[in-house]
C-alpha positions, 0 to 999 in steps of 0.5 A: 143540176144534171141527171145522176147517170143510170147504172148498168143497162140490163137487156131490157128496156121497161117503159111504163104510163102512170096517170098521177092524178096531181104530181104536187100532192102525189109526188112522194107516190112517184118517187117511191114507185121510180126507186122501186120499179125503175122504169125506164122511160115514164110517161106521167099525165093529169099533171095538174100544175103549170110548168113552173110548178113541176117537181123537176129538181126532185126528179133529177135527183132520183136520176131521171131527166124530163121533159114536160107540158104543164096546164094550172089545174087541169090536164098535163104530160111528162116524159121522163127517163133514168139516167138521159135527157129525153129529146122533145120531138113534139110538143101538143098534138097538131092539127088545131092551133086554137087548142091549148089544152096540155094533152100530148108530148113527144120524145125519143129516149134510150133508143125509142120514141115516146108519144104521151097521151092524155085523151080527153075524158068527153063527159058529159055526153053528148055534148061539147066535151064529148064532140072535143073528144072525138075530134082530138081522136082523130087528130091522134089518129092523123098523128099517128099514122105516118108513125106506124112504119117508122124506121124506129121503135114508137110507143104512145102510151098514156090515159086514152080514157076508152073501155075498149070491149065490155072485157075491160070493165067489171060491170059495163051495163052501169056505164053504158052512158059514160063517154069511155064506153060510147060506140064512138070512142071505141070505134076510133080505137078500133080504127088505131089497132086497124092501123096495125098498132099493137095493144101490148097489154092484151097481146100479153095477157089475151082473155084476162081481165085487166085493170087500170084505173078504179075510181073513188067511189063505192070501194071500187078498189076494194072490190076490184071493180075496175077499168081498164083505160091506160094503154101502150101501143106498139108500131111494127118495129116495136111490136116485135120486141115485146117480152112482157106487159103489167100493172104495177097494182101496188101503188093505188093501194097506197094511201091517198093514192091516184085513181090509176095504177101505172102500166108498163111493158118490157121491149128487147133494148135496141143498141142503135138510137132513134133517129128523130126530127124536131117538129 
């Protein structure tokens, strides 16, 4: 079935990152935030469904093409985008062939290239779970750094599963043993920003206290005890097309909703395609 072509382009480009938490069960939420915010490239992670079991044709006909890396039960990337097919540029992050977890897909759509991240969570820590962690960062990071001065707009965008500072969480000192606040998995995220990636949502909003993800347990959304953990960074030929950042908080207070709430950003459209290699 092909993609329902997408209506007028406006003069921006919206790339949003939603960590659906089941796209089976949580589908409807999906659909429902497509119709409403439009965006236009969207990354998904925490599939949760093998690939014969992703939604596509309900996909297709809310105008939107796919690509996707499905995993039974655990973990799981898309790229989808209004109106176009997006162009899988690479699929699984390289580096360890052994590694089959479904954790990061490529593509290059509407003029931009797409990098989706599903970063291991690493609890319990220490230990196994965590040491993947860490070595998957410093694949993302190898994978990364040629990406930096590409001669295209490049954006990773996904679930990196690190509180960068004690800014981004509502009450660190009852996390200081989780993974996502270990001195090591902020460290690799500092080395990422060292590069010279730009963190979209904090150059948007610096000193405000964000948040992304609120987890299930003791009201946190109800309270707004939240973290922030969903992240967009921008290469240098991106970086300067940024105009705006934000969550779109409405869709974890729907019911039975994903523990995160989509994050997006608004780019200046570029008029000239991506140029891209398959790997």
């Amino acid at each position: 079935m092909p993609v329902r072509r997408a209506a007028a382009k406006s003069p921006s480009l919206r790339i949003a990152t939603f960590n659906l938490n089941g796209v089976r069960s949580r589908l409807g939420h999906l659909l429902a935030w497509l119709k409403r915010e439009r965006p236009d490239i969207a990354c998904l992670q925490e599939l949760k469904a093998p690939d014969a079991s992703f939604p596509v044709d309900a996909i297709r006909d809310a105008g939107y093409g796919a690509v996707w890396q499905g995993q039974t039960s655990w973990n799981g990337v898309a790229i989808l985008a209004r109106g176009a097919e997006p162009v899988e540029i690479c699929r699984g992050l390289p580096g360890a062939a052994q590694d089959k977890q479904s954790r990061y897909l490529e593509a290059a759509a509407h003029g931009v290239i797409v990098g989706c991240v599903y970063l291991p969570n690493g609890n319990p820590q220490p230990g196994p779970k965590f040491d993947y962690k860490l070595a998957w960062f410093d694949r993302l990071e190898a994978h990364l750094r040629p990406r930096l001065d590409a001669d295209a707009p490049v954006i990773i965008a996904g679930d990196f599963n690190v509180v960068p500072t004690d800014e981004d969480i509502y009450d660190p000192k009852n996390w200081r043993r989780d993974a996502l606040l270990q001195p090591q998995s902020r460290e690799r995220w500092r080395r990422l920003l060292d590069q010279g990636w730009l963190d979209a949502l904090q150059a948007r909003h610096p000193g405000e206290r964000i948040y992304t993800f609120w987890d299930y347990f003791r009201q946190h959304w109800q309270r707004d005890a939240g973290l922030r953990i969903d992240h967009l960074l921008l290469n240098r030929h991106a970086a300067p097309m940024l105009r705006d950042a934000g969550v779109d908080r409405w869709v974890r207070g729907l019911p039975q909703a994903s523990d995160h709430a989509p994050v997006w950003i608004e780019l200046q459209r570029v008029r000239a395609r991506a140029r891209t290699r398959k790997r």
